[in-house]
N, C-alpha and C positions, 0 to 999 in steps of 0.2 A: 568424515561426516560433514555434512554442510551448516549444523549447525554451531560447527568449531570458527568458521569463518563469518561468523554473524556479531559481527561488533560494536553494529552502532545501534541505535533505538529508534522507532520510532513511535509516532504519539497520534495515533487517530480519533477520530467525530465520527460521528454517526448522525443523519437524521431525523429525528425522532418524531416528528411533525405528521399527523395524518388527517386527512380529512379533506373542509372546502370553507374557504371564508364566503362570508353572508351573500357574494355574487357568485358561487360555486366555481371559482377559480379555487386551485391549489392552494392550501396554506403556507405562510412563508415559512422556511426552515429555520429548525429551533436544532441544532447541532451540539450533542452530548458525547462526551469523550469516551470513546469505548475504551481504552487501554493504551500502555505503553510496553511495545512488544522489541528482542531483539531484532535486528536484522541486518542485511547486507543489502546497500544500495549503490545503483553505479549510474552513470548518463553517456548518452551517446550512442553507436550501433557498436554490436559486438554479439556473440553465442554463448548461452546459456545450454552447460549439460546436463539434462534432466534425467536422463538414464544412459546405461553402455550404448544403449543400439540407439537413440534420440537425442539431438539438438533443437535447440530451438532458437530461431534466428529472432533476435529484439534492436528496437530502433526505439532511440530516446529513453526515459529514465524509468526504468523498474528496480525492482528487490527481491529477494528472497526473507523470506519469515519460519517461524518452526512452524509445523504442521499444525498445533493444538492454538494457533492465533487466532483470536476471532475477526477476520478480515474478510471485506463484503465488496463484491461490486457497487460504486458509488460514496464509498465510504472517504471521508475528507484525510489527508497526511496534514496534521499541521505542522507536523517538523519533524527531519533527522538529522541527529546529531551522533558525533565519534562518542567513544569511552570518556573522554573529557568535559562532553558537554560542548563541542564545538558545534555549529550550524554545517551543517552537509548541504540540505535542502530542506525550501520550504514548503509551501502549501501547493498539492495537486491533489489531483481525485485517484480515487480504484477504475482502474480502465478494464481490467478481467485480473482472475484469479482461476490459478490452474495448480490444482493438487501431484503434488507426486512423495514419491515412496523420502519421507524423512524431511519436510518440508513442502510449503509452497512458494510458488514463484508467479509474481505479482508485477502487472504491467501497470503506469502510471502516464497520468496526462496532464501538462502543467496547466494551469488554471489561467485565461484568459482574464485579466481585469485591468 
């Protein structure tokens, strides 16, 4: 199962912010931690197998999560770390989220700053 191989954590935001400040531009993000969920993360190109008969070809840094995470396109990673609490990676965004049977698998966008 793929969730045997889910060993490190990670800790997302969410932003919680809606509306328009007083010159109806967008409000600034107010960013609330949804949860610290398992998971398996990795970087670089390489295939993810989603089912017997499916691959999925990824470039650059994603993960996998247990299916029941609550994980959103958009959503901020502020960190993943090993079972020990080491830093794996840091801050990137939710680029898509894609369901499959016993998990999702989660593409990831490092954050320009």
């Amino acid at each position: 199962s793929a969730r045997s191989t889910m060993t490190m954590r990670v800790t997302l935001k969410r932003n919680v912010q809606e509306g328009t400040d007083p010159y109806g531009q967008p409000a600034p993000p107010r960013l609330e931690v949804v949860g610290t969920f398992p998971c398996w993360a990795w970087s670089g190109s390489g295939r993810l197998s989603l089912q017997a008969e499916r691959t999925l070809a990824v470039e650059g840094p994603a993960m996998i999560v247990p299916q029941e995470a609550d994980v959103r396109v958009g959503d901020r990673v502020v960190e993943i770390v090993d079972r020990r609490g080491r830093l794996v990676m840091g801050r990137m965004d939710v680029d898509a989220v894609m369901r499959r049977a016993g998990h999702q698998a989660v593409t990831l966008r490092k954050i320009d700053a």
